[in-house]
C-alpha positions as CSV (number, residue, x, y, z in Angstrom):
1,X,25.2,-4.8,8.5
2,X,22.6,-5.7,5.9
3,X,20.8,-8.3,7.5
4,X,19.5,-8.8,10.8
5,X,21.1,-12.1,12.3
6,X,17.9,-14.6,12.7
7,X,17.2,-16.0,16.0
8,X,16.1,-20.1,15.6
9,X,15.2,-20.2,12.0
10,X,13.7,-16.5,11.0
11,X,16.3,-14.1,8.9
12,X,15.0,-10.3,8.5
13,X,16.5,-8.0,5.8
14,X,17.3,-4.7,8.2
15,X,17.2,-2.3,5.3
16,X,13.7,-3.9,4.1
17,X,12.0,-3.2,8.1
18,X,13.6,0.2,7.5
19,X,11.5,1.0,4.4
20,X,8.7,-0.9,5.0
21,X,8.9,1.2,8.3
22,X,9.0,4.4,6.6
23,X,5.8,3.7,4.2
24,X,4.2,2.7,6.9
25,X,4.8,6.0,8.9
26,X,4.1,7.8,5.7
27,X,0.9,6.0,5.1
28,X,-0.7,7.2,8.1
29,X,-0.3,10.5,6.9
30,X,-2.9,9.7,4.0
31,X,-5.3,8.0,6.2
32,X,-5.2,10.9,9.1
33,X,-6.3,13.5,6.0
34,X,-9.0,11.0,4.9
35,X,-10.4,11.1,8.7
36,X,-9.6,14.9,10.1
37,X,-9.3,17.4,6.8
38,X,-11.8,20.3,6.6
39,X,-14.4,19.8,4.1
40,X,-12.1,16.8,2.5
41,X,-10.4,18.9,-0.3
42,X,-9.1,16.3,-3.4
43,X,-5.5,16.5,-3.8
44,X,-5.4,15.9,-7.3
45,X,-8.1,18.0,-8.7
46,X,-6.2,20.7,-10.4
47,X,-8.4,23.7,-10.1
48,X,-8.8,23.3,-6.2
49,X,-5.6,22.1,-5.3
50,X,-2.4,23.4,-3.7
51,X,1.3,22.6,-3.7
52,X,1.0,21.5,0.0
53,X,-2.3,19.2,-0.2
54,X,-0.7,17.7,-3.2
55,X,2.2,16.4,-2.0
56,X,0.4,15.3,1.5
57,X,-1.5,12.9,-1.1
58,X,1.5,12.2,-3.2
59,X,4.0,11.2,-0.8
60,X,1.7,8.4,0.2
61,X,1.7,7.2,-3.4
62,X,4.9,5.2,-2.3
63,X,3.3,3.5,0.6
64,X,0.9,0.8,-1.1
65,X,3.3,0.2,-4.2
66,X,6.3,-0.6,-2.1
67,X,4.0,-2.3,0.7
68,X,2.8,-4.7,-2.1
69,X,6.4,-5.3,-3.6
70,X,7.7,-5.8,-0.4
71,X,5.7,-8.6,0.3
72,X,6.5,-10.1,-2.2
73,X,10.1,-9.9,-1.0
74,X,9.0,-11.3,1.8
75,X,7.5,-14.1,0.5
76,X,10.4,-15.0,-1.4
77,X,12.4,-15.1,2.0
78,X,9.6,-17.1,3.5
79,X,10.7,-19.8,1.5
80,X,14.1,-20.1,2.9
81,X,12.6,-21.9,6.0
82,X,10.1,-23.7,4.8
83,X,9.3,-26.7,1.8
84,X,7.3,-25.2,-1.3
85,X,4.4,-27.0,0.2
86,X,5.0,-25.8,3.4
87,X,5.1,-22.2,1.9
88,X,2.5,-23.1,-0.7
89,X,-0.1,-23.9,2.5
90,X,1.3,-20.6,4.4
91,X,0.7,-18.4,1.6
92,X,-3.0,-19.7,1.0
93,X,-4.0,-19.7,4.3
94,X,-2.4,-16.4,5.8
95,X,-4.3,-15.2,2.3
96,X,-7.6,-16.1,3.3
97,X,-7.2,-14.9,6.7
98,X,-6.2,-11.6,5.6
99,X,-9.3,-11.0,3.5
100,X,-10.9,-11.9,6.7
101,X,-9.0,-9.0,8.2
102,X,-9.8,-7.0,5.7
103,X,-13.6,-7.4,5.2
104,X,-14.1,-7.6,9.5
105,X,-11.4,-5.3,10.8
106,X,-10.6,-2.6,8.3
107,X,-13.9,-2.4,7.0
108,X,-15.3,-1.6,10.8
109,X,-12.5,0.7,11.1
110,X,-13.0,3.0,8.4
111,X,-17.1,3.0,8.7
112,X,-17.6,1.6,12.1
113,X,-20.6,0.2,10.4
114,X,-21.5,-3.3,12.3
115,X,-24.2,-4.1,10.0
116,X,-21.2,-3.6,6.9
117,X,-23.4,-2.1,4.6
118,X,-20.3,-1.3,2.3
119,X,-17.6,-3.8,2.1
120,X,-14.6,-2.1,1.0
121,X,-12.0,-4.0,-1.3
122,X,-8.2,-2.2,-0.7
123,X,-4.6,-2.8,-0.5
124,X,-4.7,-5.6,2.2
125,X,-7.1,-7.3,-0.2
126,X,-5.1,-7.3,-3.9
127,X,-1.9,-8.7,-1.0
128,X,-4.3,-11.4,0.4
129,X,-5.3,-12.6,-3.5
130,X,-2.0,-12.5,-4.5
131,X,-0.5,-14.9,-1.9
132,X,-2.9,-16.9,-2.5
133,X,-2.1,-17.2,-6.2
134,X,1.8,-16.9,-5.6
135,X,0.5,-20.1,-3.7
136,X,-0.7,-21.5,-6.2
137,X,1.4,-21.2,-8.3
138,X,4.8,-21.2,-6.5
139,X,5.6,-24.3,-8.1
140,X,6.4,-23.3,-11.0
141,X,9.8,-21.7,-12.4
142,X,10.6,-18.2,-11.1
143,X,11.5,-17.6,-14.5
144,X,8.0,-17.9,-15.4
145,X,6.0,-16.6,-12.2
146,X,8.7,-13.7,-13.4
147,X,7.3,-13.4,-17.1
148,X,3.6,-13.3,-15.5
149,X,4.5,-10.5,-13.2
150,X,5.9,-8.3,-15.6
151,X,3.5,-8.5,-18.2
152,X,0.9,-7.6,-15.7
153,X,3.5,-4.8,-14.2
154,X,4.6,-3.3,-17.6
155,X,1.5,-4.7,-19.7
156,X,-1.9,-3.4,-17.8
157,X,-1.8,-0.2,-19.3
158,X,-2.7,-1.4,-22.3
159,X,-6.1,-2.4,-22.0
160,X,-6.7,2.1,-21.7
161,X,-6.4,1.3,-25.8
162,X,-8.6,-1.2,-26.0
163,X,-12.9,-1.1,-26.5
164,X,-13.9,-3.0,-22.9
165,X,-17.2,-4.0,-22.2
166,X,-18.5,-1.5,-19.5
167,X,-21.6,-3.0,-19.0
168,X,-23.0,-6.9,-17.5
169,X,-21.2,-9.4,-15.9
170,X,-18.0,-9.2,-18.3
171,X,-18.4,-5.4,-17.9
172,X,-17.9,-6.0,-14.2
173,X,-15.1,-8.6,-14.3
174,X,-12.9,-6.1,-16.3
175,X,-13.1,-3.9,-13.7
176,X,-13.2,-6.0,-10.8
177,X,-9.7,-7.6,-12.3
178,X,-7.8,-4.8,-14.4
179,X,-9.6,-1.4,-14.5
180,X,-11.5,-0.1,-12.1
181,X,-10.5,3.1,-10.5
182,X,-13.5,2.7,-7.7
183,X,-16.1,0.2,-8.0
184,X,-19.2,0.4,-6.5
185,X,-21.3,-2.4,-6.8
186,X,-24.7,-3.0,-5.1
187,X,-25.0,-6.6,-3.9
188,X,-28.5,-6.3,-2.5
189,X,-31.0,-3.4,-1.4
190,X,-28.8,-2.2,1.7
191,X,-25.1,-4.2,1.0
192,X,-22.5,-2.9,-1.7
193,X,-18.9,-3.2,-2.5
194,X,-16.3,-0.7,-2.6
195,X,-13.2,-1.8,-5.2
196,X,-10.8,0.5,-4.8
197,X,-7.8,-2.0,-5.2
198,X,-8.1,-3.9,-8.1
199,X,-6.9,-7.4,-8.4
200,X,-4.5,-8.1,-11.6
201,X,-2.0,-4.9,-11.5
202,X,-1.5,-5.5,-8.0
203,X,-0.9,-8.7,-8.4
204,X,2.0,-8.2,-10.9
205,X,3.9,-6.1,-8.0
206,X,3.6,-8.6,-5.7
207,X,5.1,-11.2,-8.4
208,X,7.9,-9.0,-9.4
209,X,9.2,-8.5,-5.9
210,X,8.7,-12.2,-5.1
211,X,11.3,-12.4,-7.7
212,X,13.4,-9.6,-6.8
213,X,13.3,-11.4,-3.2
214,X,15.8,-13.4,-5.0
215,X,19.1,-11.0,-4.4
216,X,18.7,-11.4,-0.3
217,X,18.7,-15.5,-0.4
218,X,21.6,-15.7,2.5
219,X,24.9,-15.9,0.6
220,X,24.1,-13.5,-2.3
221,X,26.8,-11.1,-2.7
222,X,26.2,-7.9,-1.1
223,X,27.8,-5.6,-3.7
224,X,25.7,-7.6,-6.8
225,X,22.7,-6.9,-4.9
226,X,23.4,-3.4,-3.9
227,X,23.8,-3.1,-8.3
228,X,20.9,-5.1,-8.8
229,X,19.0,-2.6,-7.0
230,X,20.1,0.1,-8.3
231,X,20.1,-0.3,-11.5
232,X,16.6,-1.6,-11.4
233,X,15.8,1.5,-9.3
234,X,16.9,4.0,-11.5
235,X,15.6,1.8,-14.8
236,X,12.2,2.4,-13.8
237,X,12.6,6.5,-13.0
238,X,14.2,6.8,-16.4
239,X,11.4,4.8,-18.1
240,X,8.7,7.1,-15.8
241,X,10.4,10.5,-17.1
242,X,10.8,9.5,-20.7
243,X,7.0,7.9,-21.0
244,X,5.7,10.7,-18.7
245,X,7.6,13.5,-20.4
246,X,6.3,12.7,-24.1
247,X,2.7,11.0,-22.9
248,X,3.8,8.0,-24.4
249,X,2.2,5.2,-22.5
250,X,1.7,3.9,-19.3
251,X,-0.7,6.8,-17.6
252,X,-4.4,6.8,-19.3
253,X,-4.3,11.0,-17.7
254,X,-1.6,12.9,-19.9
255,X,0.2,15.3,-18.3
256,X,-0.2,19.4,-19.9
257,X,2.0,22.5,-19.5
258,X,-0.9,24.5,-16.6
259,X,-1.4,28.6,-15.9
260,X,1.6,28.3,-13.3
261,X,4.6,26.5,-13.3
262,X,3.5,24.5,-9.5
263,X,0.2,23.3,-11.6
264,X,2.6,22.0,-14.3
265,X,4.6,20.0,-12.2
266,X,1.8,18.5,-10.4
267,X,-0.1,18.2,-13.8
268,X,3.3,16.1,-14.4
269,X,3.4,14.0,-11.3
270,X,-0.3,13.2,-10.9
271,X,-0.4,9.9,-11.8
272,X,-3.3,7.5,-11.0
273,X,-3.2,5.1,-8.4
274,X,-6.9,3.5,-9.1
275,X,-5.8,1.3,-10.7
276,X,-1.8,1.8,-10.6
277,X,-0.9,3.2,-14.2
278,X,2.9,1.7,-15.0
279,X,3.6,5.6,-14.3
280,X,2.6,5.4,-11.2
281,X,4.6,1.8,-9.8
282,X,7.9,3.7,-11.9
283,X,7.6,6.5,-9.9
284,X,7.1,5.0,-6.5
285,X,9.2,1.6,-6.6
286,X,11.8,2.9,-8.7
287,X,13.0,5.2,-5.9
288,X,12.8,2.7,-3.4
289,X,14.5,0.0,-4.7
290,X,17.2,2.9,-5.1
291,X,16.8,3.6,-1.1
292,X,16.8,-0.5,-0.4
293,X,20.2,-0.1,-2.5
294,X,21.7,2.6,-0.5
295,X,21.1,2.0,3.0
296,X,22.2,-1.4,3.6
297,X,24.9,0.1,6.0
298,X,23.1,2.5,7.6
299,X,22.6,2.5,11.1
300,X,21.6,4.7,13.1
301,X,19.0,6.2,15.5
302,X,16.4,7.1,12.6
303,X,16.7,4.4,11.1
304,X,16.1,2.0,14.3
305,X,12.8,4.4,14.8
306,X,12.0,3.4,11.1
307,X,13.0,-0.5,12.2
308,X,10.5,-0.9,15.1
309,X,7.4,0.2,12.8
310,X,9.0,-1.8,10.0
311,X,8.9,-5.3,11.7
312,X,5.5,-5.4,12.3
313,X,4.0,-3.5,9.5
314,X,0.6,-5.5,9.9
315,X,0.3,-4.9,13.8
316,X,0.7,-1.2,13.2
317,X,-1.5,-0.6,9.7
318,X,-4.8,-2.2,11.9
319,X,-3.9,-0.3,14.9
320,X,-3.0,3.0,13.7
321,X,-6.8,3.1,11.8
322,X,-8.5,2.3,15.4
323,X,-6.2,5.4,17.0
324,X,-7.2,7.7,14.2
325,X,-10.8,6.3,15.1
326,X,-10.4,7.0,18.4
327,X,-9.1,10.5,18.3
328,X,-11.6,11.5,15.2
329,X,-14.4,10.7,18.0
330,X,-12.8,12.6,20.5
331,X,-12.4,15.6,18.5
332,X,-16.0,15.2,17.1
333,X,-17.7,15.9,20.2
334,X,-14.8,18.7,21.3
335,X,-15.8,20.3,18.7
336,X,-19.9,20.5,19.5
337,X,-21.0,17.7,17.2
338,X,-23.7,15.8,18.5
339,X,-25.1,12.5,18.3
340,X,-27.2,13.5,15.8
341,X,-24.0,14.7,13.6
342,X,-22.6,10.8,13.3
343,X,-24.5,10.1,10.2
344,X,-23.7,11.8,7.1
345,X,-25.7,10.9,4.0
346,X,-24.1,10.1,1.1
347,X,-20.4,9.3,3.2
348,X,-18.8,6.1,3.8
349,X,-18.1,7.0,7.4
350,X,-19.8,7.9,10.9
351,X,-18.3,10.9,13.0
352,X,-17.2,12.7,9.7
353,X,-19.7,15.5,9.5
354,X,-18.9,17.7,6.4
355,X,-17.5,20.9,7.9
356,X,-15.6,18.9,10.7
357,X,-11.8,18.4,11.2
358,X,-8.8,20.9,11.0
359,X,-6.6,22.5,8.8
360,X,-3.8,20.4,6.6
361,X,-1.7,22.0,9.6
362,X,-3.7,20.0,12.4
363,X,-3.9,17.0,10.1
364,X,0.0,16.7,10.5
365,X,0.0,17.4,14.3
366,X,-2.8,14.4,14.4
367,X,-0.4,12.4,12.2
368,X,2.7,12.7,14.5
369,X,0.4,11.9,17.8
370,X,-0.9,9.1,16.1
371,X,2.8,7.6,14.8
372,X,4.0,7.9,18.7
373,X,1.7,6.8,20.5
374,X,2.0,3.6,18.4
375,X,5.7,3.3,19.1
376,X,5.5,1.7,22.0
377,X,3.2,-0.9,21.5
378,X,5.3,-1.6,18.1
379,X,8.4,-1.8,20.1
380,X,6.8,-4.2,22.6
381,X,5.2,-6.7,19.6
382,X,8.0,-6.8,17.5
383,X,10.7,-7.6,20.8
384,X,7.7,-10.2,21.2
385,X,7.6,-11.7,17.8
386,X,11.7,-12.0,18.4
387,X,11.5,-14.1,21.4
388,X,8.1,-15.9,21.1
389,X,7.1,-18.9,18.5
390,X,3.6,-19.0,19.0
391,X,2.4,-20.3,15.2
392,X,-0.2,-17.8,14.7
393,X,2.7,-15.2,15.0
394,X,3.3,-15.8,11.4
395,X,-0.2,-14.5,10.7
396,X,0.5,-10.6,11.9
């Protein structure tokens, strides 16, 4: 079965908690590199990289593309049981309270600075600003929240042809909005922000899958939507391999034909993510509107693993950072570190001295701890969140 029969008045999409489930597994894989690779390699640097780092990195390209276009699937399902101003006030609030999360929470987690020297601006950020828009603005036709989102979704891209200002406050509000690929601004002598997410292409995905939402409103017919999925799906991989191909538009990097035939086909797929090119959401939410499409009758015992993690996608993305914390601790001082090893000048994070951490082999062993020891506590929250109504459960 497609959907998930609601208890009370909630009504879950089972092939959504499976992919959202997925990304989120995947995702960790990213973040466990970040914390335990030796000497922090780049994935996408050309002259240094390898086939097997690269796709460690670019696997995880799917995770924040469909995590934002998800949500806004979900928001459009929110709607279902409530008023627009009951959503309206649910999306603004649950907004603000993830920035909250993301500024107190993640921020800790990733630097385990408590004075938060750096603030650091990611994905649960651009998903917090765009609720609260899509509240905002949620009153209006979907027909037009639908024109906004794709002009920001196929549209960005073209700013790369225009002359920005770089510099002053406008300077900084181009960046901060559309272009940024890491922004680090200074707020004072010893506080700065980190922008890795920014705000306006982000917000696009969000708005297109808010409308998208629209093909699981209970009583759409299953076969149209399975279409309708597809055939966006594999819209958006032919327009990535016909843009990509000739270096039309849509990726400010072109690809180029490199010394090996493995260079040229990561030359091909290395598409930037800071801030998402139109290459890069084709590439990543194509396919998985084409996986959303297929696996509506799936069922099976992978895909209720996938289902546990997928219905409480926020419980496990703040969790799984404070396990990775935990363990990257553990294996500092197992392997000799001392306390005088936690600071690292010039790096974002304590306990991450430059030589520490293991091969891209031990990165995935690190990865598959971390993803089951979680399941468990997944398993327990989400059979919660089914049987409990406690009004702050819509908040996680």
């Amino acid at each position: 079965m497609t959907t998930v029969t609601l208890p009370g008045t909630r009504y879950r999409i089972q092939s959504i908690d499976i992919v959202r489930g997925l990304i989120m597994l995947i995702m960790a894989i990213d973040h466990t590199r970040d914390f335990f690779h030796a000497g922090s390699p780049s994935p996408t640097n050309l002259a240094t990289t390898t086939p097997m780092l690269f796709f460690t990195r670019w696997i995880t390209h799917f995770c924040a593309a469909l995590f934002v276009f998800l949500s806004g699937v979900s928001v459009n399902l929110a709607g279902t049981r409530r008023t627009k101003k009951q959503l309206s006030m649910f999306l603004i609030k649950r907004g603000l309270w993830l920035v909250g999360v993301e500024f107190v929470l993640l921020t800790f987690a990733i630097t385990l600075d408590p004075f938060y020297h750096i603030l650091i601006f990611q994905v649960i950020w651009v998903m917090a600003v765009s609720m609260i828009v899509l509240g905002l603005l949620i009153w209006l036709p979907l027909t037009v929240i639908g024109t906004i989102g794709a002009l920001l979704f196929f549209g960005h891209d073209i700013l790369n042809f225009l002359p920005l200002p770089t510099e002053g406050t406008s300077g900084f509000l181009w960046k901060f909005f559309f272009t940024a690929a890491a922004l680090f601004q200074p707020v004072d002598k010893t506080h700065s922000l980190l922008v890795l997410y920014t705000i306006m292409p982000w917000m696009g995905v969000m708005f297109m899958g808010y409308v998208l939402g629209q093909v699981y409103k209970p009583g759409f017919d299953a076969l149209k939507r399975r279409k309708t999925l597809l055939t966006c799906g594999i819209g958006l991989l032919a327009l990535f391999v016909i843009l990509r191909t000739f270096n039309i538009y849509g990726e400010p990097v072109p690809w180029a034909v490199q010394k090996t035939f493995a260079l040229s086909v990561i030359s091909f797929f290395n598409v930037s993510k800071y801030p998402p090119s139109l290459m890069y959401l084709c590439m990543t939410i194509g396919p998985g509107l084409i996986m959303l499409g297929m696996i509506e009758r799936t069922n099976n015992a992978f895909t209720r693993f996938l289902n546990v993690y997928g219905q409480v996608p926020f419980f496990y993305y703040v969790l799984h950072f404070y396990l990775l914390r935990v363990f990257n601790i553990i294996l500092f001082f197992a392997q000799g570190y001392t306390t005088k090893d936690i600071f690292t000048p010039n790096s974002l994070m304590l306990f991450r001295p430059v030589n520490y951490g293991v091969n891209l082999f031990g990165v995935y062993v690190v990865w598959l701890l971390v993803i089951l020891t979680l399941y468990l506590p997944c398993r327990w929250f989400s059979k919660y969140k089914q049987t409990h109504r406690q009004w702050w459960l819509s908040y996680l």
